[in-house]
TIKOLKOL-705197 format. One record per residue (C-alpha): residue in one letter; chain; x, y, z. Coordinates in Angstrom, 1 decimal. Layout:
<recs>
type a	mol A	xx X	yy Y	zz Z
...
</recs>
This chain:
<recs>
type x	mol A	xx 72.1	yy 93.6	zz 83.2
type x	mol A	xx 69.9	yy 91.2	zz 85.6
type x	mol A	xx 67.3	yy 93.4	zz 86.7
type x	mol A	xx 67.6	yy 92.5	zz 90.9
type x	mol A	xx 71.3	yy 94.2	zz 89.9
type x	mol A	xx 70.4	yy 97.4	zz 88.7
type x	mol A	xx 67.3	yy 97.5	zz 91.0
type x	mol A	xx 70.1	yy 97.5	zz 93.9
type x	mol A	xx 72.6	yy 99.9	zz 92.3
type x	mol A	xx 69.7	yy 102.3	zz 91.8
type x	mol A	xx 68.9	yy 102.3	zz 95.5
type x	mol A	xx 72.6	yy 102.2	zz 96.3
type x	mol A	xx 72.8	yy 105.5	zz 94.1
type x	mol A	xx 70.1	yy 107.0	zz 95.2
type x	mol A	xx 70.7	yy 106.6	zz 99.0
type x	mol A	xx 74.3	yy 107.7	zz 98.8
type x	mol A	xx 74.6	yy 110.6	zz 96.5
type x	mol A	xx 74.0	yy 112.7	zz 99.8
type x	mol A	xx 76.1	yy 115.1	zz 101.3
type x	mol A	xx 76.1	yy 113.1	zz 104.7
type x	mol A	xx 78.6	yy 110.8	zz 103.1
type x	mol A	xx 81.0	yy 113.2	zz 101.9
type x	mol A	xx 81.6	yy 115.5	zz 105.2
type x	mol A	xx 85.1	yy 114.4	zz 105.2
type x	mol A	xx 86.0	yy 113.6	zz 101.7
type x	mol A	xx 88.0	yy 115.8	zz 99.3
type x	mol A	xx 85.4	yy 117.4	zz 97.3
type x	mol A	xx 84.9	yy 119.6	zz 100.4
type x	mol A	xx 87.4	yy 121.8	zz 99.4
type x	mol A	xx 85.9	yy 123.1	zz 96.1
type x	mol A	xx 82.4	yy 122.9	zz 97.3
type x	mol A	xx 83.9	yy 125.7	zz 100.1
type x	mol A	xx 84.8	yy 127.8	zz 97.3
type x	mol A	xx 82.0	yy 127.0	zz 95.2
type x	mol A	xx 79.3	yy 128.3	zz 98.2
type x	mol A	xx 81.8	yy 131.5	zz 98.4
type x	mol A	xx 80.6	yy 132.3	zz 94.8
type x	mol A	xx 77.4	yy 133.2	zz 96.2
type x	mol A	xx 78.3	yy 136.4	zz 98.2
type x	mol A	xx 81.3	yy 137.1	zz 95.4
type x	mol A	xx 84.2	yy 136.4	zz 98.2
type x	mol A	xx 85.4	yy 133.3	zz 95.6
type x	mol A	xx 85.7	yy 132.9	zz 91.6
type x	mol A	xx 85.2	yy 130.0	zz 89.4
type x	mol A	xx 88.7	yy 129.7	zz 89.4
type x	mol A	xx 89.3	yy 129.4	zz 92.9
type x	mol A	xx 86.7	yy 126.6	zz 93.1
type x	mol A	xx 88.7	yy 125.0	zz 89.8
type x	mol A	xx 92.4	yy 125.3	zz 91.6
type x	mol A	xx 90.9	yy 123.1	zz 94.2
type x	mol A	xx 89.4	yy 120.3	zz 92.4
type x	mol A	xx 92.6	yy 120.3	zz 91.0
type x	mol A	xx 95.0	yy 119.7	zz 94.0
type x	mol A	xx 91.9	yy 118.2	zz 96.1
type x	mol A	xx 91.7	yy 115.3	zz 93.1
type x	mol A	xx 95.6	yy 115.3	zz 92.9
type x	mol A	xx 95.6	yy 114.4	zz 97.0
type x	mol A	xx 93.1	yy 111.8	zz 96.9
type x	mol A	xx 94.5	yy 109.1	zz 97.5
type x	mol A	xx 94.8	yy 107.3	zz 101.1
type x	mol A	xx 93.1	yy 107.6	zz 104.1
type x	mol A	xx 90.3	yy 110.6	zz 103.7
type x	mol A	xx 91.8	yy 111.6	zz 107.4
type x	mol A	xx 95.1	yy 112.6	zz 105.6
type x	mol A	xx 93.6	yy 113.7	zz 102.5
type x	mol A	xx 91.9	yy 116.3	zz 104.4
type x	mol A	xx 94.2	yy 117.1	zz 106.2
type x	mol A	xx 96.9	yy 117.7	zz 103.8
type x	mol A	xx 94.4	yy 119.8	zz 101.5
type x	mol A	xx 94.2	yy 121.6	zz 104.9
type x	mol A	xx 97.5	yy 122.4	zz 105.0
type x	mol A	xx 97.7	yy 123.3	zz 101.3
type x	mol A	xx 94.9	yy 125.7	zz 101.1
type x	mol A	xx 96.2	yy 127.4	zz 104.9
type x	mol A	xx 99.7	yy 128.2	zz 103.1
type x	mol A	xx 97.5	yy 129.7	zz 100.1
type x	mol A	xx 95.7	yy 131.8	zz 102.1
type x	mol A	xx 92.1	yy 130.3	zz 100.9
type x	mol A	xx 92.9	yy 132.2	zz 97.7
type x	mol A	xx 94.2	yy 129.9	zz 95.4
type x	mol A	xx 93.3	yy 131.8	zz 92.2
type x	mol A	xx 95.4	yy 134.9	zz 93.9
type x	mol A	xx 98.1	yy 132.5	zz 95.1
type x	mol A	xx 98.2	yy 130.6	zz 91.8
type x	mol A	xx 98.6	yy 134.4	zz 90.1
type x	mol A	xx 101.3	yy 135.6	zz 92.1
type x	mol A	xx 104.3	yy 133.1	zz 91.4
type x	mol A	xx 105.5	yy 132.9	zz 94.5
type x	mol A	xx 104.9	yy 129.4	zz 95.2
type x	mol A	xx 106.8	yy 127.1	zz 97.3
type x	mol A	xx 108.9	yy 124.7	zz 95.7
type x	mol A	xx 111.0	yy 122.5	zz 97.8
type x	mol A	xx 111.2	yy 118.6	zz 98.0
type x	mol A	xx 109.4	yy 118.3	zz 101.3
type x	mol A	xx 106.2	yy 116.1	zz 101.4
type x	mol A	xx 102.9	yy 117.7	zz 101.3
type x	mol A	xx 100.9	yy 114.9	zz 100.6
type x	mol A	xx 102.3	yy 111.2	zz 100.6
type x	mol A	xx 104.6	yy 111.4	zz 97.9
type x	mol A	xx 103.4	yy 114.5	zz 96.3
type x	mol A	xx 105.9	yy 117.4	zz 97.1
type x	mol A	xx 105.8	yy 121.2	zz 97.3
type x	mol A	xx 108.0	yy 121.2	zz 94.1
type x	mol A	xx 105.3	yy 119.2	zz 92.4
type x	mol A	xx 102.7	yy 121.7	zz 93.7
type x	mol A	xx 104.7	yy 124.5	zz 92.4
type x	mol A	xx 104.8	yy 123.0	zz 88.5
type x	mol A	xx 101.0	yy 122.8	zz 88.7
type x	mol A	xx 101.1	yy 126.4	zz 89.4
type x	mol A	xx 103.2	yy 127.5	zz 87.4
type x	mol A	xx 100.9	yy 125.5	zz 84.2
type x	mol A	xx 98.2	yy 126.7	zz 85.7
type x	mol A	xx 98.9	yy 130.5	zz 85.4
type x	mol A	xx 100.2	yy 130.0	zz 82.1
type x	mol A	xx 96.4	yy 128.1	zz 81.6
type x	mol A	xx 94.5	yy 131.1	zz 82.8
type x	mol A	xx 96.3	yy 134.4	zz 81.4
type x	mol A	xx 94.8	yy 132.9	zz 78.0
type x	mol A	xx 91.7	yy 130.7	zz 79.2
type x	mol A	xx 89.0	yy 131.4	zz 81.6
type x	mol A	xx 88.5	yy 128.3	zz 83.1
type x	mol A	xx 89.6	yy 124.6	zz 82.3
type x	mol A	xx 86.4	yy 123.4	zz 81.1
type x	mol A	xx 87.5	yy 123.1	zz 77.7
type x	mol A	xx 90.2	yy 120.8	zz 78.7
type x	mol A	xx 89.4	yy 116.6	zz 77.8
type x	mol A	xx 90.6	yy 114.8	zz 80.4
type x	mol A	xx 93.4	yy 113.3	zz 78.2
type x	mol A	xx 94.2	yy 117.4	zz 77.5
type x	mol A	xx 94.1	yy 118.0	zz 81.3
type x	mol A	xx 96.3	yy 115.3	zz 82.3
type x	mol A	xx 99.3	yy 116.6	zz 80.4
type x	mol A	xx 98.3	yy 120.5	zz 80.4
type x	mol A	xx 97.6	yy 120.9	zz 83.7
type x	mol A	xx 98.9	yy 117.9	zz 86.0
type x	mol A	xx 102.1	yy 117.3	zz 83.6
type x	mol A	xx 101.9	yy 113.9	zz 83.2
type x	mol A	xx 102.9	yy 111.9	zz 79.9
type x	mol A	xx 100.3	yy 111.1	zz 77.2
type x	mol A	xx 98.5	yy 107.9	zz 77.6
type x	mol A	xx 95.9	yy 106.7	zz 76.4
type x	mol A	xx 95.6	yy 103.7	zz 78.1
type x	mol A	xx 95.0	yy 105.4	zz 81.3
type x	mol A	xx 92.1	yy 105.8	zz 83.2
type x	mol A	xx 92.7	yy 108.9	zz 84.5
type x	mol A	xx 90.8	yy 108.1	zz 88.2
type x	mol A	xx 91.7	yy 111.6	zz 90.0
type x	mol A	xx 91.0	yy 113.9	zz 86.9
type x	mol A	xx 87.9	yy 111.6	zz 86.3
type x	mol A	xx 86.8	yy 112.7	zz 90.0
type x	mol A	xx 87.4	yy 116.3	zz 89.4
type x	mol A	xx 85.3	yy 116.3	zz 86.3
type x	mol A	xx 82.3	yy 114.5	zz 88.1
type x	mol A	xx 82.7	yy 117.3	zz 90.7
type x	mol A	xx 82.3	yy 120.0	zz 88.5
type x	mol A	xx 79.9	yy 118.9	zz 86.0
type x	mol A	xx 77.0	yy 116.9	zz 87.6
type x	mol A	xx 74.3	yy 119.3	zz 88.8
type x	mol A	xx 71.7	yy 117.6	zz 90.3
type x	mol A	xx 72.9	yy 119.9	zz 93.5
type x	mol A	xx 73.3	yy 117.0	zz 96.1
type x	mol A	xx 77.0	yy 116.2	zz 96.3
type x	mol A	xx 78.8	yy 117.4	zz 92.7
type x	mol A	xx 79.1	yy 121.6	zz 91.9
type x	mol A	xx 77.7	yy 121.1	zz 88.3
type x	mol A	xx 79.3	yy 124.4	zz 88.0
type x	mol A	xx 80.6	yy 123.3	zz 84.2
type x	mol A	xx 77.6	yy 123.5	zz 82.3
type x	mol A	xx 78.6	yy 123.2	zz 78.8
type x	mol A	xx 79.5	yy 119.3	zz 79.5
type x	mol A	xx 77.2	yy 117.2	zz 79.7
type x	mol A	xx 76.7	yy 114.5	zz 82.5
type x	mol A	xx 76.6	yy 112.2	zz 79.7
type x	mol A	xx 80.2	yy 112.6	zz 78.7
type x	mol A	xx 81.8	yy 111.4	zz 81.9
type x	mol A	xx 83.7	yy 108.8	zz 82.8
type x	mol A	xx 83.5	yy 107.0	zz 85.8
type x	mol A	xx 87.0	yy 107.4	zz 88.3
type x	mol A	xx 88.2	yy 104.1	zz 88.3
type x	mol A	xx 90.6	yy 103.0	zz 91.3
type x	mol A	xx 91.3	yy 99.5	zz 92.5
type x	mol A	xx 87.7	yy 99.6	zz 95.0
type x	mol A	xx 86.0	yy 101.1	zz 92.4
type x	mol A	xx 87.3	yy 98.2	zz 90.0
type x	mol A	xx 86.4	yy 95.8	zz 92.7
type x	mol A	xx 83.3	yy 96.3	zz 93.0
type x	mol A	xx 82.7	yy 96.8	zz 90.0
type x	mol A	xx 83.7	yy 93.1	zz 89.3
type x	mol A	xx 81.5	yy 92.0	zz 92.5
type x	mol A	xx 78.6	yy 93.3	zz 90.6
type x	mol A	xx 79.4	yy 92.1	zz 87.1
type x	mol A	xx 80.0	yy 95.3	zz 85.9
type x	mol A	xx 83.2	yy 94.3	zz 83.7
type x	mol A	xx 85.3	yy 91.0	zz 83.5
type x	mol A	xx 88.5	yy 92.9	zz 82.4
type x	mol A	xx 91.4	yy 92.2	zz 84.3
type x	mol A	xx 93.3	yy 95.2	zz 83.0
type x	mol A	xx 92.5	yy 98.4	zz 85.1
type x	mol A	xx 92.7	yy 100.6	zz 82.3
type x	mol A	xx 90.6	yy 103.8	zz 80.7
type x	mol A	xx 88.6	yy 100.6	zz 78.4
type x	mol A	xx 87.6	yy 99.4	zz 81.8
type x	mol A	xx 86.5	yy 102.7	zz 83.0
type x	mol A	xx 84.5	yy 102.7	zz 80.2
type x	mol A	xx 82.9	yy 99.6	zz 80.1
type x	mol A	xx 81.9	yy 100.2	zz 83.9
type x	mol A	xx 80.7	yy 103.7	zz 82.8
type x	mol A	xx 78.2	yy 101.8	zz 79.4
type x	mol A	xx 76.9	yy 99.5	zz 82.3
type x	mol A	xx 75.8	yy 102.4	zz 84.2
type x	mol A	xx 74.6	yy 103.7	zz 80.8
type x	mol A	xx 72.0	yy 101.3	zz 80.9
type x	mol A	xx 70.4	yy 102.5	zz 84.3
type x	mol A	xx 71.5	yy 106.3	zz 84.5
type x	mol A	xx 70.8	yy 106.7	zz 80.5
type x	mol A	xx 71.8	yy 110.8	zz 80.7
type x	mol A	xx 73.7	yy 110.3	zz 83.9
type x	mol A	xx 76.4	yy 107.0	zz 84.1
type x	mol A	xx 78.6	yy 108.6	zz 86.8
type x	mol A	xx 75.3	yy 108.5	zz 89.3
type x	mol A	xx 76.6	yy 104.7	zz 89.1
type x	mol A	xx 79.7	yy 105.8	zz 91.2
type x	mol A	xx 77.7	yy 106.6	zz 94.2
type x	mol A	xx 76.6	yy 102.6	zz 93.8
type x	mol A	xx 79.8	yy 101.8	zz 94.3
type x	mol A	xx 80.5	yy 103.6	zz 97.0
type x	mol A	xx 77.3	yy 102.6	zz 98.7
type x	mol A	xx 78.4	yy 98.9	zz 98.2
type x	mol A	xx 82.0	yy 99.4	zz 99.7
type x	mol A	xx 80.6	yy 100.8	zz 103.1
type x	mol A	xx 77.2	yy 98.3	zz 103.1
type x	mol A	xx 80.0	yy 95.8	zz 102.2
type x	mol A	xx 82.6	yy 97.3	zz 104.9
type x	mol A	xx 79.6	yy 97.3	zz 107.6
type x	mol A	xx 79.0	yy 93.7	zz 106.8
type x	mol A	xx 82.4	yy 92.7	zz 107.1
</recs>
């Protein structure tokens, strides 16, 4: 990688892996409940429950994201381990997120009890494992994966600015970085791949190119990203 490059996406990493950046993202939700587990008024599950449907509703503008996830957690009570347990879920075909219905909601539930009266928490689960166990989606492996890609970052890197790192028996090393089409595109802008297939090889490849400046740590690279879409956006 030329070295002006990853002297940049350093900086870019560095200067937005900060909470500043992320006040109205989705991760806000499961860093709520991960600050509850402090004073014992949340569990590890509660915090997992909502990196599940926070990662499942991010996509569009964060505005709606937000508040959608707003909406989701009001109806559980802010106790989505307790609501997840009980079985009473809603399940109708009314939107509560973009496509994403309260019957789709529901299923997640419903695997997601049957998850935790065996399990503890969904650590454990690959990405590939959690894709079909827990967001009932078909095997592929072609995929990339993006939101449960996300939800993984969130719980596993622990340098306690943005992510939980609440998942300690993964390593940071092990992620892959969430690839979605502005995360592809500036990748590309960078030189980070020349693939034209957005797929999980992709993810990847941006993920080894990272490698080489975050050696123990690729998915720091995704802040570099990010910090070149709004630099990028500002410019514009």
């Amino acid at each position: 990688m030329d070295a002006a490059i990853a002297a940049q996406l350093r900086e870019w990493a560095e200067t937005y892996n900060d909470p500043q950046y992320f006040t109205e993202d989705p991760i806000i939700f499961p860093k709520k409940f991960a600050a509850d587990l402090e004073d014992g008024s949340a569990v590890l599950q509660d915090v997992e429950i909502a990196a599940v449907f926070a990662s499942l509703f991010a996509w569009g503008r964060r505005s709606m994201i937000v508040r959608d996830c707003e909406r989701l957690f009001d109806h559980m009570e802010w106790k989505p381990f307790e609501y997840v347990k009980a079985g009473d879920w809603r399940d109708d075909d009314t939107s509560i997120h973009r496509t994403t219905k309260w019957s789709d909601v529901a299923r997640i539930c419903r695997r997601l009890r049957e998850w935790y009266r065996w399990n503890e928490s969904l650590e454990e689960l690959s990405a590939k494992d959690m894709r079909v166990s827990i967001f009932g989606m078909k095997e592929d492996p072609k995929a990339p994966d993006k939101k449960i890609n996300m939800m993984r970052r969130w719980m596993v890197r622990n340098d306690g600015k943005v992510d939980l790192g609440l998942w300690d028996s993964t390593s940071p090393s092990e992620l892959v970085i969430p690839l979605d089409v502005h995360v592809y595109d500036q990748a590309v802008a960078n030189g980070l791949t020349r693939r034209r297939t957005k797929d999980l090889t992709t993810a990847v490849q941006i993920t080894d190119a990272f490698r080489e400046i975050f050696p123990d740590d690729p998915c720091l690279g995704d802040f570099a990203l990010f910090g070149y879409g709004v630099t990028h956006q500002q410019d514009a």
